[in-house]
C-alpha positions as CSV (number, residue, x, y, z in Angstrom):
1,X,16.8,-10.0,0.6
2,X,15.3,-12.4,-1.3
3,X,14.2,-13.3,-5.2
4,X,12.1,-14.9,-7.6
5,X,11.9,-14.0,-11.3
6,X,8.3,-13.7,-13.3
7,X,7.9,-15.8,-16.6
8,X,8.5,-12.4,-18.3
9,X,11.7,-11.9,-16.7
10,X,10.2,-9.9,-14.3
11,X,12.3,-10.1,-11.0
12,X,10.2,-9.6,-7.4
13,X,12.9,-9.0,-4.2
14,X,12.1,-8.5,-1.2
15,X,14.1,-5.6,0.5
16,X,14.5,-4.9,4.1
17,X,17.0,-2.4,6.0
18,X,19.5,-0.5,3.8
19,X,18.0,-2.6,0.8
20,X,14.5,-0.8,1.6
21,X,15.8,2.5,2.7
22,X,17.8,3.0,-1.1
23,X,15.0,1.9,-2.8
24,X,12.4,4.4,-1.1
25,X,13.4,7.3,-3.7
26,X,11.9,4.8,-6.8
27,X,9.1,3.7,-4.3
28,X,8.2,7.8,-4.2
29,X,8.4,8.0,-7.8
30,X,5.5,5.0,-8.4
31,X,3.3,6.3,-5.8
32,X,3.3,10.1,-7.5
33,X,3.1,8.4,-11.1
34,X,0.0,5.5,-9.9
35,X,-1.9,7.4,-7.4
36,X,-2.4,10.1,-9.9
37,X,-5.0,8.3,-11.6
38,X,-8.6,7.6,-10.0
39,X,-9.7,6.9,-7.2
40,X,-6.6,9.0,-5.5
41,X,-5.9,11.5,-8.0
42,X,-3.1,12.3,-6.2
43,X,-0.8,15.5,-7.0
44,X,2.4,14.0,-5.3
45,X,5.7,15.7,-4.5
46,X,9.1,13.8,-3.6
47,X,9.2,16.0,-0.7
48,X,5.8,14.8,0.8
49,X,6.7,11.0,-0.2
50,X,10.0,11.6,2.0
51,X,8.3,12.7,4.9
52,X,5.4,9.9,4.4
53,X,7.9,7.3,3.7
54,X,9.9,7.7,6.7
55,X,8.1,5.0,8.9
56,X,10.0,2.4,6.8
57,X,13.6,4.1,7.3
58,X,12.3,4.0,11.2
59,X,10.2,0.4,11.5
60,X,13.2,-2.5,11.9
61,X,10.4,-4.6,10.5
62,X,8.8,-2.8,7.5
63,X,9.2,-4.7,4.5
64,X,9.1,-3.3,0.8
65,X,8.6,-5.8,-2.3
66,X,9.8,-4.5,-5.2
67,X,9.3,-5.8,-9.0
68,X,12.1,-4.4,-11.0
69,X,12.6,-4.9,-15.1
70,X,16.0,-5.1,-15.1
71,X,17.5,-2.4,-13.1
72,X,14.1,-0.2,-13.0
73,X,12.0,-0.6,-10.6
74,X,8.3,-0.9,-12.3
75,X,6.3,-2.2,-9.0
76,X,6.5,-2.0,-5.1
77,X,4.7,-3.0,-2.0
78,X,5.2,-2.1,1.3
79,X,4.1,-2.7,5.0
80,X,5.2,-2.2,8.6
81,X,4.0,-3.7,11.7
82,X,0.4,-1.5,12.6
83,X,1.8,0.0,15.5
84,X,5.1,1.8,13.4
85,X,2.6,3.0,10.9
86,X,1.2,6.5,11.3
87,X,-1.7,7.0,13.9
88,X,-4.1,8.1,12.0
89,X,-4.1,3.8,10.5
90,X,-4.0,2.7,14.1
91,X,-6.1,4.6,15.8
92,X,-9.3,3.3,14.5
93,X,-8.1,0.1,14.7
94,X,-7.7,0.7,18.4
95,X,-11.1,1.7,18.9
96,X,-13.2,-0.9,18.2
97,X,-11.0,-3.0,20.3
98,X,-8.6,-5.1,17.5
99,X,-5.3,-6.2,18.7
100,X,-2.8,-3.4,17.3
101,X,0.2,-5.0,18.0
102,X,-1.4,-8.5,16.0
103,X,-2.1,-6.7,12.9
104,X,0.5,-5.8,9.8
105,X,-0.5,-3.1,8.1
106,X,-0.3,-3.4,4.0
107,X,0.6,-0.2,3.5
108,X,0.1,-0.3,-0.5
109,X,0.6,-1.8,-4.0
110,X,1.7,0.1,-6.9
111,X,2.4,-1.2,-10.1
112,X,3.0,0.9,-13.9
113,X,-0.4,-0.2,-15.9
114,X,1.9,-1.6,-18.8
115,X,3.2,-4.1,-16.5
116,X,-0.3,-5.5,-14.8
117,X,-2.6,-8.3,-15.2
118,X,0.8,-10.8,-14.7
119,X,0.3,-12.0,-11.2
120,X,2.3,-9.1,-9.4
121,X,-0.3,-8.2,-7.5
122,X,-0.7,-12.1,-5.9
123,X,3.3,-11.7,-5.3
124,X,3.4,-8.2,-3.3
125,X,0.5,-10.2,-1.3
126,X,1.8,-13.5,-1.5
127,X,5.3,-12.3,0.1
128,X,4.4,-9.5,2.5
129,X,1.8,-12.1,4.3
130,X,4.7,-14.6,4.6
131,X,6.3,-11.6,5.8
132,X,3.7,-10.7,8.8
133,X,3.6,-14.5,10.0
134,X,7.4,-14.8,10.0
135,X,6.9,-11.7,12.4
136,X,4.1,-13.5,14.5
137,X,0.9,-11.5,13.2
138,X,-2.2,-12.7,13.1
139,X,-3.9,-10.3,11.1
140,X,-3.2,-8.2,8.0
141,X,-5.0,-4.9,7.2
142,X,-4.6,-2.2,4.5
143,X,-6.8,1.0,3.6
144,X,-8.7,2.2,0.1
145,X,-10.2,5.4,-0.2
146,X,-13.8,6.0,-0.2
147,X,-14.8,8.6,-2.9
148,X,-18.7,10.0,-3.4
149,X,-20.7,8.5,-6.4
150,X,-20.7,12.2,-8.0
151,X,-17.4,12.9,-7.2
152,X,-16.7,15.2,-11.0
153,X,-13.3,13.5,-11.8
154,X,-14.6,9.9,-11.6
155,X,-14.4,8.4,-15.0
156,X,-17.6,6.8,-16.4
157,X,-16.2,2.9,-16.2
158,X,-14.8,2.2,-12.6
159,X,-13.0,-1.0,-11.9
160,X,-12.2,-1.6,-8.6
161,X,-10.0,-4.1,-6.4
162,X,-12.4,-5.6,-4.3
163,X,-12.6,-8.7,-5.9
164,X,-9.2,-9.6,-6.0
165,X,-8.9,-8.5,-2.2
166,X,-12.0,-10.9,-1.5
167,X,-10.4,-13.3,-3.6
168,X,-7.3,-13.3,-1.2
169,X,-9.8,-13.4,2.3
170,X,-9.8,-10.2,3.1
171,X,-13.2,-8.4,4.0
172,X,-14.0,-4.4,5.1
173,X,-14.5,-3.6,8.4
174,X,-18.0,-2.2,8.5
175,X,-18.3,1.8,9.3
176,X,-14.2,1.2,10.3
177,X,-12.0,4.2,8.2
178,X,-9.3,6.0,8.9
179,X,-8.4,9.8,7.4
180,X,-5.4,11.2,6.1
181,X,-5.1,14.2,4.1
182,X,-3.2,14.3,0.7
183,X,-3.4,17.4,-2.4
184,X,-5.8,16.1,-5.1
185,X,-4.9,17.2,-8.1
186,X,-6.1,21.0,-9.3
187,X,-6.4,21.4,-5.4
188,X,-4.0,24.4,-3.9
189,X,-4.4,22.4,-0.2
190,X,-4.4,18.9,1.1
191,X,-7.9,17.8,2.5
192,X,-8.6,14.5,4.7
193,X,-10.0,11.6,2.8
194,X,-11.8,8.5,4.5
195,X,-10.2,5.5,3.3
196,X,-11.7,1.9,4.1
197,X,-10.7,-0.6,6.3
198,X,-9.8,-4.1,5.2
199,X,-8.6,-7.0,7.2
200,X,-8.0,-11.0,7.3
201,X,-7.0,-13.3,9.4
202,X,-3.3,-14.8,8.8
């Protein structure tokens, strides 16, 4: 495990193996809270977060940053080698021919809103890269979802990520998405969604 502290007392470890595994509950607990909100609008149980969650109790390798206030933890940011994630992220991957067992996937980066816009973001990226090149990886990958213009929940000013992930070299993979289903919220079932593929070149 390792440790650096923010200028707002802010501290970022990175947690691997038992460190990870006891933190997944409070990883569970951002990704209900955060993906909530647009362009998820996820409606999130801890029992589904378990069973999602349990490639990094399995992967030797996945890695979770976590930024913690104190004893809370306010911000984490996961990833596993592409090959221990779940097949519906490699399989596309596969293909059009990209080296699986090159890539780590980013799995993804939640942070509470009170505590963005301080450079958290560039650490969950800045330490799961050095993560994926200690491991020998030449590539890193993550997925957003794709939502339709007139979707009626989208909110009438949408800010997206895409130019801090261009800021930090990473590009979509044209027409390259995978699917995985999740409950939306005022949904009764879980429904595939088509989320984007982004990559760079370690």
């Amino acid at each position: 495990m390792s440790q650096a502290q923010d200028g707002a007392g802010i501290e970022v470890r990175v947690l691997t193996g038992a460190d990870l595994e006891a933190a997944l509950d409070g990883v569970a607990a951002l990704r209900i809270a955060v993906f909530r909100d647009w362009p998820y609008l996820y409606d999130g149980t801890l029992e589904y977060e378990r069973d999602y969650l349990q490639s990094y109790r399995d992967s030797p390798d996945a890695i979770l940053v976590g930024a913690f206030d104190g004893a809370r933890l306010i911000g984490a940011s996961t990833g596993t080698p592409m090959e221990d994630h779940a097949e519906e992220f490699a399989g596309p991957l596969r293909q059009i021919g990209l080296p699986v067992g090159q890539i780590f996937y980013a799995a993804e980066s939640v942070l509470l809103p009170a505590y963005r816009g301080r450079g958290l973001g560039h650490r969950f990226f800045d330490l799961r890269e050095a993560h994926a090149r200690r491991l020998g990886r030449t590539h890193m990958a993550f997925c957003s979802v794709k939502r339709p213009e007139d979707h009626p929940l989208r909110p009438a000013q949408v800010r997206t990520n895409d130019a801090f992930w261009q800021g930090r070299g990473y590009a979509p993979l044209p027409g390259v998405f995978a699917e995985f289903n999740w409950r939306d919220i005022g949904d009764s079932a879980q429904s595939a969604k088509p989320l984007q593929f982004w990559l760079r070149a370690l």
